[in-house]
Legacy VTK file of the C-alpha trace (Angstrom):
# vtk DataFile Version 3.0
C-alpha trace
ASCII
DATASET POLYDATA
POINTS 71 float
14.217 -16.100 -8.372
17.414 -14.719 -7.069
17.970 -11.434 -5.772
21.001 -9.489 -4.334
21.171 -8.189 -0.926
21.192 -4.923 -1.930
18.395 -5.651 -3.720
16.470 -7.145 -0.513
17.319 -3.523 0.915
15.807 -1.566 -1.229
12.789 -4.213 -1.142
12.161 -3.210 2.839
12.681 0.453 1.648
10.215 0.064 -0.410
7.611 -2.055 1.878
7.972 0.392 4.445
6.748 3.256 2.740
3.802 1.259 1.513
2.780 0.588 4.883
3.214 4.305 5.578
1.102 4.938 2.990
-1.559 2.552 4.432
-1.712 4.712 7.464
-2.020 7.642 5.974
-4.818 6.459 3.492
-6.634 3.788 6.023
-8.291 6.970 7.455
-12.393 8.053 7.472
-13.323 11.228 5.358
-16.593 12.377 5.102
-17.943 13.316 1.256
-20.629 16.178 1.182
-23.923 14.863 -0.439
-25.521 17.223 -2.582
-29.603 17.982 -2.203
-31.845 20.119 -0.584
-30.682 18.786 2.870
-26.818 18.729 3.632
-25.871 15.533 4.608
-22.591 13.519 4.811
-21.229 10.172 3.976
-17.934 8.186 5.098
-15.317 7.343 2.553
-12.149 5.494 2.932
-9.441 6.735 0.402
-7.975 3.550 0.921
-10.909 1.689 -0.171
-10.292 2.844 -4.156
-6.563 1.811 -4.066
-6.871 -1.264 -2.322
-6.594 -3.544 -4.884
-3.239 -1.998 -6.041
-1.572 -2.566 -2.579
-2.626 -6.437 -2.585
-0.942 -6.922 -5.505
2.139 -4.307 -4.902
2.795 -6.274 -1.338
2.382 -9.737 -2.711
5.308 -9.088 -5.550
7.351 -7.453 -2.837
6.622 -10.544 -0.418
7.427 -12.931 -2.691
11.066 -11.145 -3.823
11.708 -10.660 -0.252
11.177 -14.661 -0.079
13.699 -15.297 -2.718
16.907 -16.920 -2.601
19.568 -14.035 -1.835
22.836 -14.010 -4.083
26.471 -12.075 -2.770
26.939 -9.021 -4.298
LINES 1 72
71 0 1 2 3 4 5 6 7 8 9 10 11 12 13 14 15 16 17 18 19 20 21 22 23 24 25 26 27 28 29 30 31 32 33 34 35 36 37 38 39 40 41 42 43 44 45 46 47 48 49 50 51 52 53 54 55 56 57 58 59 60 61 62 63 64 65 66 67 68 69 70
């Protein structure tokens, strides 16, 4: 695939506020158990999206990888 350099711009752009989103999201939050007794238990928010930043980095990896065409 063959991509413009303005294009491979906009691809960093976008990769670096995916990794800022990481950060913000790779973080440990505590969930309140219900029941007689109070009691917490640690959740990572980035745990549930996961999945969707695999596979939103490896597209944006392999554009970045592409041959690079003048504008």
């Amino acid at each position: 695939m063959k991509i413009s350099n303005e294009a491979s711009v906009e691809l960093k752009k976008l990769r670096a506020a995916l990794d800022n989103m990481y950060d913000k999201l790779n973080v440990s939050l505590y969930k309140k158990n219900l029941g007689a007794k109070v009691s917490y238990s640690v959740v990572n928010p980035f745990d549930s999206v996961s999945e969707n930043f695999d596979y939103i980095s490896t597209i944006i990896r392999d554009l970045q990888d592409s041959e690079r065409v003048e504008d």
